[in-house]
N, C-alpha and C positions, 0 to 999 in steps of 0.2 A: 088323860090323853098322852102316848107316847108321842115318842119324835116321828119327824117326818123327812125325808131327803128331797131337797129341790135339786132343779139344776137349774143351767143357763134357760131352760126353757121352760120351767115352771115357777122361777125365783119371783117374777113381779107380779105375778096373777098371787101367788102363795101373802106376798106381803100387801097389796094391795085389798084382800078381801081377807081378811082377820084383824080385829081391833092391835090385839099384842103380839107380835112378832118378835122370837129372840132366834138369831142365827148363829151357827157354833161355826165357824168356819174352821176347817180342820183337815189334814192328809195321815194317810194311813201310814206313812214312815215316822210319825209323829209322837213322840214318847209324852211329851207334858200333853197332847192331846186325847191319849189312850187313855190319862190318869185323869185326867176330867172325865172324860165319857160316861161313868155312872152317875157320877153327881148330876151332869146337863140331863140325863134319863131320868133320874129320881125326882128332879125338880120339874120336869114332864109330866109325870104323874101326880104328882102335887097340886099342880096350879090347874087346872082344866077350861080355865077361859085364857091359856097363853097357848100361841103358837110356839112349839118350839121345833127347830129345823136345822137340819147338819147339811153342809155346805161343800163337800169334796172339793178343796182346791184343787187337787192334781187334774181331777175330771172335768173342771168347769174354770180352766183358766180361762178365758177371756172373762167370765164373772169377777174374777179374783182378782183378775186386772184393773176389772170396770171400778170393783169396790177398794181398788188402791190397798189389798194386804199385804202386811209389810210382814208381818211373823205370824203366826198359830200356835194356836188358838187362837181366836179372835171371839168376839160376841157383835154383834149387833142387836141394837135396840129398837124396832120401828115400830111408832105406834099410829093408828088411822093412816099409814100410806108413807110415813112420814118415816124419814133418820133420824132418831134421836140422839144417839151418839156411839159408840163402840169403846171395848176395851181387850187387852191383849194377855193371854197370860191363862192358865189353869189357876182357878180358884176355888178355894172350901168350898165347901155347901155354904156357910154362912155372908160369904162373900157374894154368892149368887144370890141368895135371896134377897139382900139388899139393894143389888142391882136390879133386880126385879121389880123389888119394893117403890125403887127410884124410878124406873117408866110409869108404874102404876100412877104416883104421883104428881107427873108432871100437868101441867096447866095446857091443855090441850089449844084452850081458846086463845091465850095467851101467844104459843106457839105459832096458831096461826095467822094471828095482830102481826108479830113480829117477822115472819116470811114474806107480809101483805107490804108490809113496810118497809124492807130490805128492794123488795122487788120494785115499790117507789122509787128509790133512792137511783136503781141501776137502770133504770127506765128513764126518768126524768135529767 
């Protein structure tokens, strides 16, 4: 599966209805973003049960806003609906696939014990 481009107006239906979500956020004056660009492609191709999706900051400021980017490249992680965390930076190939590796792995039920129970906390 290649990449895919959202924008502000296809971003939460895109992460909402795919288990894995990873988000490249990125602009086109963007030199460490350029030089990522095949790796986030390759690793597209790879994985076929991941979403993966390039995020135009220039074009989708208020998204970029929304999701608080400080610098680009960025990644995001979102698995079943969920953020699971982000990181900044062009990285190897082998860098990515760990980070992949690492949503793969996470404790889904777990995740969502611990949202149930935060939201206790700020509720009660």
């Amino acid at each position: 599966m290649s990449t895919i481009n959202v924008t502000e107006d296809t971003f939460t239906e895109t992460v909402e209805n795919n288990d894995i979500v990873i988000v490249d956020a990125w602009a086109d004056w963007c030199g460490p973003c350029k030089a990522f660009a095949p790796t986030f492609e390759a690793a597209s191709e790879k994985h076929e049960d991941v979403t993966f999706a390039k995020l135009d900051t220039e074009a989708n400021q208020g998204l970029s806003s929304a999701l608080q980017i400080q610098a680009i490249p960025t990644l995001f992680a979102f698995r079943e609906g969920i953020l699971l965390g982000q990181t900044s930076g062009a990285m190897p190939p082998a860098g990515l696939e760990e980070f992949i590796q690492a949503v793969r792995d996470v404790d889904m039920e777990q995740v969502r014990a611990d949202i149930a129970e935060q939201n206790e906390k700020t509720e009660g």
